[in-house]
Every structure is written in C-alpha cells, then in structure tokens.
N, C-alpha and C positions, 0 to 999 in steps of 0.2 A: 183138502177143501177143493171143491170143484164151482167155475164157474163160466155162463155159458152168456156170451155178447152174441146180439144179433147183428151182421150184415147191415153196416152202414148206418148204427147206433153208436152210442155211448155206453157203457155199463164201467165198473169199476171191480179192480183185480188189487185186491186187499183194500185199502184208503187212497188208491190211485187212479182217478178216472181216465179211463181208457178206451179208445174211439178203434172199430172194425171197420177198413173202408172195406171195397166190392172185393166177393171172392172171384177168381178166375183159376182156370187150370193152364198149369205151364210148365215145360220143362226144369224140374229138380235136380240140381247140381250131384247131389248124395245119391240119386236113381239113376244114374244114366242120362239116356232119351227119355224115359218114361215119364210122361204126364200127372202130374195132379197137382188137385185144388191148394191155390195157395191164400192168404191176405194180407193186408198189411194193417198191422195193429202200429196205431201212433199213442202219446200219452206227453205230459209234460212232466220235467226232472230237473231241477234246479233249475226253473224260469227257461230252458230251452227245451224246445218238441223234440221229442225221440220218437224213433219208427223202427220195425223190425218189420222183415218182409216173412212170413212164416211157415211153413207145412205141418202136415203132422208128425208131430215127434221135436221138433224145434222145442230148444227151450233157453230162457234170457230171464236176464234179472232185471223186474222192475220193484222200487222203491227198495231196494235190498234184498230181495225176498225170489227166489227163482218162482219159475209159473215155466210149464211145457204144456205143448199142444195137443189136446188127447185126441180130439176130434175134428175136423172141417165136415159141414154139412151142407148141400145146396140143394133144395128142392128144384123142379122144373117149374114151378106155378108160382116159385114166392122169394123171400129174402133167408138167407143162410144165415147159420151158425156160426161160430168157434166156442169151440168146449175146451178151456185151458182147468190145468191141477197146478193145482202148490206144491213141488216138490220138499 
C-alpha cells in the first residue's frame, strides 16, 4: 500500500492521521556530508504527538504497522510530497 501526503497537510497512513510539516534539505546522518530532502511527519499515539524527522528510506512504526519512505519530492513552484509504503 502506498500513500503520498502533501507538504504541510494532513493525510492519513492506515486509520492514523498524519500531519507533513516543510520539507527542507539537510545533512543525513546515514550519508555522510551529503544533503537531502528531509520532513518531519507528526501524528497522535495514545493521546501524545509523535514526530519522526524523515529521509528516504527511513522507516518507523505508526499505529503498529511499519510505513518507510519511498519518496520526498519538492517542486521549485509549489508544495512537496512524501510518498510512504507499508512495509
């Protein structure tokens, strides 16, 4: 199952609404120096906010159910993506 939140929306990843703030590029822990696009997806989980900060390939379990990152996308003209899979 794939599903794909817009940049500084809400959408929901299984029955768990799940908020994409701004994407931004930054250095990747896992990459070296090397830059890229990161986000931070928040969601609520037994009454307290969770947040994961994200790149591609990251993957974390919300409501029990893992989800990774397939995609970050950022146009130049508009608001970006994140394209998460259900593991």
């Amino acid at each position: 199952m794939r599903e794909v939140i817009e940049e500084t929306t809400q959408g929901a990843l299984g029955a768990v609404a799940v908020g994409v703030a701004n994407l931004w590029p930054r250095a990747w822990p896992d990459e070296g120096a090397a830059e890229q696009l990161t986000a931070r997806v928040a969601w609520l989980a037994e009454g307290q906010q969770r947040w994961e900060l994200v790149a591609v390939g990251t993957a974390f379990e919300i409501g029990g159910v893992c989800w990774r990152v397939e995609a970050i996308d950022k146009p130049a003209d508009g608001l970006g993506r994140v394209t998460f899979v259900r593991e």
